[in-house]
C-alpha positions as CSV (number, residue, x, y, z in Angstrom):
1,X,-17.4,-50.8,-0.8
2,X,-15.8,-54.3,0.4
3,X,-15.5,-57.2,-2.0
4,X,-18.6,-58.3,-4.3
5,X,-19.0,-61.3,-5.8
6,X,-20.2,-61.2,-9.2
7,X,-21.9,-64.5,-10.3
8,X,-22.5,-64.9,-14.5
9,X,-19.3,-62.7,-14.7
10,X,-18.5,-63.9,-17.9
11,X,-22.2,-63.2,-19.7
12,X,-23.7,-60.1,-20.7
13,X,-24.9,-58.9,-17.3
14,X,-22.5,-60.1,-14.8
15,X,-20.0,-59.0,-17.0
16,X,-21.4,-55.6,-17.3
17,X,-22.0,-55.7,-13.7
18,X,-18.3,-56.5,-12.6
19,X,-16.4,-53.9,-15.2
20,X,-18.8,-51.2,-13.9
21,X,-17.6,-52.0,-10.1
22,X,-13.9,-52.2,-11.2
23,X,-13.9,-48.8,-13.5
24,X,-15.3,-47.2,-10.1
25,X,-12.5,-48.6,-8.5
26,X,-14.6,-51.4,-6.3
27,X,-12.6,-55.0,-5.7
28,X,-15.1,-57.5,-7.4
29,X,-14.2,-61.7,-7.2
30,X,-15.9,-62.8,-10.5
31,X,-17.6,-66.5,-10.3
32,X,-17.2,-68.7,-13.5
33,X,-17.0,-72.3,-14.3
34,X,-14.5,-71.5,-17.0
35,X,-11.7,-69.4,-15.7
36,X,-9.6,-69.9,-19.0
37,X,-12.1,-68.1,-21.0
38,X,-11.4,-65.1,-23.0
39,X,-14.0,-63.4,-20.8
40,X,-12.1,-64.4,-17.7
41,X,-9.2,-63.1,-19.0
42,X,-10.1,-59.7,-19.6
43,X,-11.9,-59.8,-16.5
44,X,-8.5,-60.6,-15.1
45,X,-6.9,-57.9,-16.9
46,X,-9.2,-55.4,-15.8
47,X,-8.1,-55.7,-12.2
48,X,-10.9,-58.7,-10.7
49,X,-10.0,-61.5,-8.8
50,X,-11.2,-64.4,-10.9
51,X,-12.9,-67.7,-9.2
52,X,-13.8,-71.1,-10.2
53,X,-16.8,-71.9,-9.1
54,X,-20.5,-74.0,-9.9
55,X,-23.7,-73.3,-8.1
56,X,-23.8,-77.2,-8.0
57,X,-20.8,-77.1,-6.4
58,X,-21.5,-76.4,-2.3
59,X,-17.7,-76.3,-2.1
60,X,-16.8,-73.8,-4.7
61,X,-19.8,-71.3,-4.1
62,X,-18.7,-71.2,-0.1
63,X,-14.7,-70.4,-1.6
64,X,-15.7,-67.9,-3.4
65,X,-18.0,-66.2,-0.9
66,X,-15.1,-66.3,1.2
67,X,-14.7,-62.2,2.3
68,X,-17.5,-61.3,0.7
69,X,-20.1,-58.9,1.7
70,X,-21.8,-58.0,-1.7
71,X,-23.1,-60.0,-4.0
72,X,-24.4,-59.7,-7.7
73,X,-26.6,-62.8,-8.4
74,X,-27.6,-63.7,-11.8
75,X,-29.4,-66.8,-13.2
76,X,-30.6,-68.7,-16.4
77,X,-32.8,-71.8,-17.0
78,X,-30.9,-71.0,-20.8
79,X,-28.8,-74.3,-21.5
80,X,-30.5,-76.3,-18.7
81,X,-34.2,-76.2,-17.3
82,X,-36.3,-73.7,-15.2
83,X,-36.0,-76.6,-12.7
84,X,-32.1,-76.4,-12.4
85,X,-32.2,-72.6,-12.4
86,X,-34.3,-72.4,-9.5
87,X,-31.8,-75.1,-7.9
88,X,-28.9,-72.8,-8.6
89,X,-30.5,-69.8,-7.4
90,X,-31.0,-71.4,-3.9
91,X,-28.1,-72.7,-3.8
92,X,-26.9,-69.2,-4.5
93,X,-28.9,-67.7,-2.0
94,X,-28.2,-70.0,1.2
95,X,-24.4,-69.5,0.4
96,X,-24.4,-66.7,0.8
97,X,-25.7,-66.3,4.1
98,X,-23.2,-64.2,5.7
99,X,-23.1,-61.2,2.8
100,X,-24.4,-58.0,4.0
101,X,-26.7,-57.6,0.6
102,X,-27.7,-59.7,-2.1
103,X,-28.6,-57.5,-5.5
104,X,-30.6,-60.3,-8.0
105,X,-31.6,-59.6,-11.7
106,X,-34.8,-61.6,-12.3
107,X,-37.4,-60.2,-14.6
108,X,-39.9,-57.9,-15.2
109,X,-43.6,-59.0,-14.1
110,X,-41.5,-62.5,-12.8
111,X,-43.3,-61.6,-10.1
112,X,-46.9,-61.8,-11.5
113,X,-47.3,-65.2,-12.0
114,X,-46.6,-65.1,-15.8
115,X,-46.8,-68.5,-16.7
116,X,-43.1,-68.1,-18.7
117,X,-41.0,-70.9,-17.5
118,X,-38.0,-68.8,-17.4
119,X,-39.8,-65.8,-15.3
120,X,-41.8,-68.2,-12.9
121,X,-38.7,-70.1,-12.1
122,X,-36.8,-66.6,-11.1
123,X,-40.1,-65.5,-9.2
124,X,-39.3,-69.5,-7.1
125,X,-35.6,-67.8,-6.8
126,X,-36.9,-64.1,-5.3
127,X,-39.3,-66.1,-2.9
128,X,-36.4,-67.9,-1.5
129,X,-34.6,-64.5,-1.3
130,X,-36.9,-62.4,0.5
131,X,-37.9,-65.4,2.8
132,X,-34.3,-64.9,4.3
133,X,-32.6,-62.6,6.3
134,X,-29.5,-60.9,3.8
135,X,-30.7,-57.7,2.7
136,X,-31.9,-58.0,-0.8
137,X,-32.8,-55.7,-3.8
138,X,-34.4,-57.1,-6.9
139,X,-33.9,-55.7,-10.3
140,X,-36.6,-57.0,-13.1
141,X,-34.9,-56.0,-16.3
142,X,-37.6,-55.8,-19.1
143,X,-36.6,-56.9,-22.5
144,X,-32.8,-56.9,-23.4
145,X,-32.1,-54.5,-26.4
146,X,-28.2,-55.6,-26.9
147,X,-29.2,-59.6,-27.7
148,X,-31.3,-58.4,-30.4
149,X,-29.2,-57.6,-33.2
150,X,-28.2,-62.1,-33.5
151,X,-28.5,-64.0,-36.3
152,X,-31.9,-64.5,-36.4
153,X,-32.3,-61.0,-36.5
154,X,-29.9,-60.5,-38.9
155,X,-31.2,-63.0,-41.4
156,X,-34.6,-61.2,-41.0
157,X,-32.7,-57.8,-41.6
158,X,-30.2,-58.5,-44.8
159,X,-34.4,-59.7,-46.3
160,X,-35.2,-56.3,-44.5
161,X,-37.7,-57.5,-42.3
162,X,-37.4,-57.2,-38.3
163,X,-38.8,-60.7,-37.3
164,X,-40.6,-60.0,-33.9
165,X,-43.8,-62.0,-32.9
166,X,-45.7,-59.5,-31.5
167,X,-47.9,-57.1,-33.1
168,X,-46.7,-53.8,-34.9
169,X,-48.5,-51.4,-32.9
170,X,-47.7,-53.1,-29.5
171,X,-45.2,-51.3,-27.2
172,X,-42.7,-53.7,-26.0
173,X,-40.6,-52.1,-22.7
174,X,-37.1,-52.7,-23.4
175,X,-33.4,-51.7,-21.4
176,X,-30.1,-52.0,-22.1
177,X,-27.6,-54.1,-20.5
178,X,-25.3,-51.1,-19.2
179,X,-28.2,-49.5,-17.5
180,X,-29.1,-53.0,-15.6
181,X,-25.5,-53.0,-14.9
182,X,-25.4,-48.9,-13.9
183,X,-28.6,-49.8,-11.1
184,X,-27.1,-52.8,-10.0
185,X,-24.1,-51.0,-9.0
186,X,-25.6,-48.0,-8.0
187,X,-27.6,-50.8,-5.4
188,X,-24.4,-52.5,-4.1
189,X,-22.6,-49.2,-3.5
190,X,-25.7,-47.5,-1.7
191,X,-27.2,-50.6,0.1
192,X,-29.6,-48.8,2.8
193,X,-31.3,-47.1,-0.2
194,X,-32.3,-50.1,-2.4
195,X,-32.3,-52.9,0.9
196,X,-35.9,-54.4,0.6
197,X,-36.6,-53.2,-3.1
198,X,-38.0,-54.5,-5.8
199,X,-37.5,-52.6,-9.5
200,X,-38.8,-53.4,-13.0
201,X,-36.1,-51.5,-15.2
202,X,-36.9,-50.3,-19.0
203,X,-35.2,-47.2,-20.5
204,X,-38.4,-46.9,-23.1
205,X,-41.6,-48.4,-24.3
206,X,-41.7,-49.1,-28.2
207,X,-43.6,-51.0,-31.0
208,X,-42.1,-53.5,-33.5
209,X,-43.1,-50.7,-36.3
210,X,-41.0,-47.9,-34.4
211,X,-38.4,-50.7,-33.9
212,X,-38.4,-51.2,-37.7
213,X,-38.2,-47.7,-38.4
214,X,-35.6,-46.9,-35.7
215,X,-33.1,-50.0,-37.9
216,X,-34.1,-48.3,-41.3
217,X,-32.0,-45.3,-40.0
218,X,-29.5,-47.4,-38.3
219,X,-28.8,-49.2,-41.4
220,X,-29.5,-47.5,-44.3
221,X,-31.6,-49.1,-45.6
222,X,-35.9,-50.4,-46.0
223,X,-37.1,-52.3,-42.5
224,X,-40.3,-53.5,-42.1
225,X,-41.8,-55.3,-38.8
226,X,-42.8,-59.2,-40.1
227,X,-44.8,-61.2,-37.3
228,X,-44.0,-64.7,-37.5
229,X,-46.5,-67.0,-36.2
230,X,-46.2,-68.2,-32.5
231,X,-46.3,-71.7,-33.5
232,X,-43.1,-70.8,-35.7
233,X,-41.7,-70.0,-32.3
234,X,-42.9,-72.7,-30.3
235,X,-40.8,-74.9,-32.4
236,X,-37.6,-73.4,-31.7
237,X,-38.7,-72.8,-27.6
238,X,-41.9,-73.3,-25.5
239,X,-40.5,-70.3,-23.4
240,X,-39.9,-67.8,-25.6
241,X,-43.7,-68.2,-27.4
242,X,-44.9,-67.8,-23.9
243,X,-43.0,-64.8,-23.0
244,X,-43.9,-63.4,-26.6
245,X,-47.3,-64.3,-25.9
246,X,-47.5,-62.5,-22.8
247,X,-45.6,-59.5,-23.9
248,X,-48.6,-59.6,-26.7
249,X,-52.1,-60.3,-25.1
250,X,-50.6,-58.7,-21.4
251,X,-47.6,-56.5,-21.8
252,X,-45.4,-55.5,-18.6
253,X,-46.3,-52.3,-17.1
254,X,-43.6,-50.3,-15.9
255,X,-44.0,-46.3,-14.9
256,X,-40.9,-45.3,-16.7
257,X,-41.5,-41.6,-15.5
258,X,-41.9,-42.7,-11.9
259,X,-38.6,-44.8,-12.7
260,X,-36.6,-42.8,-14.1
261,X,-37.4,-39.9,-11.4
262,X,-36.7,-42.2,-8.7
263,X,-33.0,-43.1,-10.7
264,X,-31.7,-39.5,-11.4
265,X,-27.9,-41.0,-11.6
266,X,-29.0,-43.1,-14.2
267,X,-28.5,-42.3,-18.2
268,X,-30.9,-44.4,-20.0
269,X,-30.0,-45.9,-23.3
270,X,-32.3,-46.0,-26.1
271,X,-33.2,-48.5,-28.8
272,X,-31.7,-45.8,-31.2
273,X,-28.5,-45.4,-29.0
274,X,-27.9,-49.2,-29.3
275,X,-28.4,-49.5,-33.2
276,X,-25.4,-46.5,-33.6
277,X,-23.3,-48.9,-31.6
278,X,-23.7,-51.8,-34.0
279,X,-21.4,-52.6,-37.0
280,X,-24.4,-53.3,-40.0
281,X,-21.9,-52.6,-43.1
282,X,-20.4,-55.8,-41.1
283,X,-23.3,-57.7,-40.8
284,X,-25.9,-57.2,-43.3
């Protein structure tokens, strides 16, 4: 495989993405506005070719898609506005013109007219994408497991409650970040395969109760699921209620036997998997 570009190299999925590439001994350029981060740097380390470079910045993104024939997209409304993501992503997009494939994470059901800001404004972003003529694949990850073990979980957890707002008994689709990361490469490096395809990923389906139950093993000690209110939510982000909102009243609906027959390279990582990787006599 020729050189990919790896935008959001320095967050959890782009980094994923571009370590993956570079451990199976694929050249990757890795896009960040900071390249003096201690991301960058191990980036670096591990062999890629960093780049400055700002998807408001026509000059920077054509730089770094200089030689390029892959590229890993990622975006986030997170720290600016649905509005600016769906800027970025274009901007993205048209700049990269020239690539022979373009893999981009969005989100599961982004493309079902949600109504969450931050899955509408990807759905504006895969429009865009499939309108033009790169080859494309589309990966919809469902629910990250890895970002949630944070603080707010954690607070919830040293109380031993796991604060989710959705109901116990309401299976939530969730996937780890190394198995977005394991497709998307798997996409770049076989790009007739995946050209023109569009894939909700979610290595299991479970409630907030098995969740709870899952973290009393993990940690050794009493979980319980507590449901905070929505409007509790709401105060913290408009977006988030709504996603929780939908992931309670509509709930995404991925086949994950069809998916995971149609992936046989793939090793899914559970909920359970995750917790064992996760310090608690650290944190709690």
């Amino acid at each position: 495989m020729e050189l990919t570009l790896v935008t959001g190299a320095t967050g959890a999925q782009g980094g994923a993405v571009a370590h993956l590439l570079l451990d199976r001994g694929h050249p990757v350029r890795a896009l960040t506005r900071n390249p003096e981060s201690l991301a960058a740097h191990r980036l670096h380390a591990a062999g890629a070719e960093v780049a400055q470079g700002d998807f408001d910045d026509p000059a920077t993104l054509k730089e770094a898609l200089h030689g390029v024939r892959s590229v890993f997209a990622v975006t986030t409304p997170f720290g600016t506005d649905p509005d600016t993501e769906v800027r970025q992503g274009i901007a993205l997009v048209d700049a990269a013109h020239e690539a022979d494939h373009i893999v981009f994470t969005s989100a599961s059901n982004a493309d079902r007219r949600t109504g969450i800001p931050h899955f509408d404004s990807k759905h504006r972003i895969e429009e865009h994408l499939t309108s033009g003529n790169v080859p494309w694949t589309i990966l919809g990850p469902a629910a990250f497991i890895d970002d949630k073990f944070g603080e707010w979980t954690l607070s919830g957890l040293r109380r031993g409650a796991l604060a989710l707002p959705m109901p116990s008994d309401r299976a939530l689709h969730l996937v780890a970040v190394a198995d977005i990361a394991a497709v998307a490469v798997l996409a770049l490096e076989q790009p007739d395969r995946f050209a023109g395809t569009r894939l909700d990923l979610a290595g299991e389906a479970l409630t907030p109760a098995k969740m709870a139950d899952i973290l009393t093993t993990a940690t050794g000690r009493p979980i319980h699921h507590h449901q905070p209110p929505l409007e509790v939510v709401e105060r913290h982000s408009s977006d988030l209620a709504a996603m929780f909102r939908y992931f309670a009243e509509v709930g995404t609906d991925i086949d994950l036997p069809a998916l995971h027959a149609a992936l046989p390279e793939i090793t899914w990582h559970s909920y359970a998997d995750i917790t064992r990787t996760v310090p608690w006599s650290e944190l709690l």
